[in-house]
BADREN-88231 format. One record per residue (C-alpha): residue number from 1; x negated, y, z negated. Coordinates in Angstrom, 3 decimals, padded with zeros to 6 digits, always signed. Layout:
{num NUM x X y Y z Z}
...
// end
This chain:
{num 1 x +069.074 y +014.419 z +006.190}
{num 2 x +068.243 y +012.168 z +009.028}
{num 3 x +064.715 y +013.326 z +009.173}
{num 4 x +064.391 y +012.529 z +005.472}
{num 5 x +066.118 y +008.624 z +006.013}
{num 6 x +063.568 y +007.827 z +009.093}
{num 7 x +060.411 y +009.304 z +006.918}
{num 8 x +061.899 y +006.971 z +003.774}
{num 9 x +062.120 y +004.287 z +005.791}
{num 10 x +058.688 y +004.371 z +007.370}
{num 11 x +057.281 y +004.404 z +003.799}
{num 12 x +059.482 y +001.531 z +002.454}
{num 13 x +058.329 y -000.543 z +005.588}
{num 14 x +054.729 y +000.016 z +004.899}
{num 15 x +055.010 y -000.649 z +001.146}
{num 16 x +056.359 y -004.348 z +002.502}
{num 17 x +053.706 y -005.556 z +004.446}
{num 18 x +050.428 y -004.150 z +004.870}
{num 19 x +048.951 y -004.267 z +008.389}
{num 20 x +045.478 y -003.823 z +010.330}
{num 21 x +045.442 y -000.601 z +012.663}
{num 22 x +046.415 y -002.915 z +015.670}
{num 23 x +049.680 y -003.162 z +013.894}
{num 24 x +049.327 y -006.934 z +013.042}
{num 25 x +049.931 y -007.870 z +009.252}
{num 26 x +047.456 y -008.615 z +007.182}
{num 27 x +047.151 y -012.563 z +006.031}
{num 28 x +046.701 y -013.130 z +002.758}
{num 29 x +043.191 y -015.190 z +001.945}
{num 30 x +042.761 y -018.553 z -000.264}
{num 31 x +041.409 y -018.125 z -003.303}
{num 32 x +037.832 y -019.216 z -003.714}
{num 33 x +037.270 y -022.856 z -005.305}
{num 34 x +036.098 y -023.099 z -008.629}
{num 35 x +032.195 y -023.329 z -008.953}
{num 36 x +030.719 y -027.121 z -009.924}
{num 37 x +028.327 y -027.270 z -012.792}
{num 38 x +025.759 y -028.148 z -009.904}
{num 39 x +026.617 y -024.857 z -008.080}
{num 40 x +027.113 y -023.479 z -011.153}
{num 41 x +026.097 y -019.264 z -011.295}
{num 42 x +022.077 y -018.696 z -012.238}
{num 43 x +020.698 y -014.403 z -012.366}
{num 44 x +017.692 y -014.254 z -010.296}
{num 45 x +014.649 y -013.924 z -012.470}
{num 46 x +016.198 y -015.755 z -015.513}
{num 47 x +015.585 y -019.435 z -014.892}
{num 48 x +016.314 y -019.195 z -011.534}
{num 49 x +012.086 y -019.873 z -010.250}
{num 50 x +012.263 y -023.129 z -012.495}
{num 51 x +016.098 y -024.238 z -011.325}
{num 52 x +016.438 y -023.089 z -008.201}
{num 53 x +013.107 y -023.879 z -006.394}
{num 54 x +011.643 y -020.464 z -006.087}
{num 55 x +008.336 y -019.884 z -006.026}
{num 56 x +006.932 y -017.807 z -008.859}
{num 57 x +004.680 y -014.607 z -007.679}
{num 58 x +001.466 y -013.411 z -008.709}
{num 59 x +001.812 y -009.946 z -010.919}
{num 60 x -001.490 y -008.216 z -011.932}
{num 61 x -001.615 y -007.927 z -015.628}
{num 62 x -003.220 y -004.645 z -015.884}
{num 63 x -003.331 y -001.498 z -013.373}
{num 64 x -006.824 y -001.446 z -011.781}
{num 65 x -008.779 y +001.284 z -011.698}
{num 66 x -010.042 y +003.430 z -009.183}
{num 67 x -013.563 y +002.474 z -010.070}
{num 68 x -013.198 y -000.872 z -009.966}
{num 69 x -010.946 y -000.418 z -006.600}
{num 70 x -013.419 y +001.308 z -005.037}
{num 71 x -016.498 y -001.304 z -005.884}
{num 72 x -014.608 y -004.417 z -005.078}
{num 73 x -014.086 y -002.209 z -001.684}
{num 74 x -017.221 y -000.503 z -001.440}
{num 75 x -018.500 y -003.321 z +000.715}
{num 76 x -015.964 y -002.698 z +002.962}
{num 77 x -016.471 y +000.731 z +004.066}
{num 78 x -017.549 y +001.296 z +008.046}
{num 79 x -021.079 y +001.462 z +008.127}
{num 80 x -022.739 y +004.596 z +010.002}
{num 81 x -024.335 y +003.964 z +013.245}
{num 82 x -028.014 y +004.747 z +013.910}
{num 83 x -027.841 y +007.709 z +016.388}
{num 84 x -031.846 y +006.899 z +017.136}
{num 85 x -033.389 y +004.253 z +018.561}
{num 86 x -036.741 y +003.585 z +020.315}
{num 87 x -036.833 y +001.518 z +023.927}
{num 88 x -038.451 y -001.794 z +023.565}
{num 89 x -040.590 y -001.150 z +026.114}
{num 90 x -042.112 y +001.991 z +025.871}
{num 91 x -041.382 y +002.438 z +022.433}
{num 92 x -040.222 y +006.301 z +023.056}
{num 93 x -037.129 y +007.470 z +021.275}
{num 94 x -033.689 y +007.759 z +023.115}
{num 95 x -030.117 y +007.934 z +022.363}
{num 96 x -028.516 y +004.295 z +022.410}
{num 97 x -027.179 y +002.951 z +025.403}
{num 98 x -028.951 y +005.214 z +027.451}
{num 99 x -031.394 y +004.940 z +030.378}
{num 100 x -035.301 y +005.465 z +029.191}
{num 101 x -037.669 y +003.124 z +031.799}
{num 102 x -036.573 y +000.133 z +033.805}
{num 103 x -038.235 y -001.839 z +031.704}
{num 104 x -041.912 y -001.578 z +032.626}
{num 105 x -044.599 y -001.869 z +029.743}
{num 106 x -046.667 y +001.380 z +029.798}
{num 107 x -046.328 y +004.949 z +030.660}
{num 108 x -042.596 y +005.610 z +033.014}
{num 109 x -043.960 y +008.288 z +034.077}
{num 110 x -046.815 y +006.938 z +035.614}
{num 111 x -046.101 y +005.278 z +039.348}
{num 112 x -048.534 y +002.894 z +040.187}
{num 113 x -048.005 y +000.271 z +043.304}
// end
């Protein structure tokens, strides 16, 4: 019966008083003052852009279409890269950025002093 009076009166005592883990009670909080007709409670998207300052946002009016997607970006696309060229001085054809003559005019095979 003892057992059953300690177990009651753990339950009564937490009933009371409700406390945090660290075993401190729990304050009670102020209720929140009432809202001004300045402050007063505006739904985002209803009013709120013209009353509250918010910029509006730009919304497409129709989907667009791949076509049209891919012309306004056709310009856009990476270009391919000539995999030819000729040397400006000899005029033969070599890969670019690689080494054809030193830059004599004429034949670079031909090794006249």
């Amino acid at each position: 019966m003892a057992a059953a009076a300690g177990w009651l009166r753990r339950a009564a005592a937490a009933a009371a008083a409700p406390r945090l883990p660290s075993g401190l009670p729990i304050l009670p909080t102020p209720p929140p003052a009432p809202l001004t007709e300045a402050q007063s409670f505006v739904l985002p998207g209803i009013g709120a852009a013209v009353a509250g300052g918010m910029e509006l946002m730009a919304v497409p009016k129709k989907k667009v279409s791949k076509y049209k997607k891919g012309l306004r970006n056709g310009p856009k696309a990476l270009k391919p890269v000539p995999v030819i060229v000729r040397c400006r001085c000899c005029g033969r054809v070599k890969l670019p950025h690689f080494y054809c003559c030193s830059g004599e005019k004429g034949n670079p095979g031909d090794s006249s002093s």
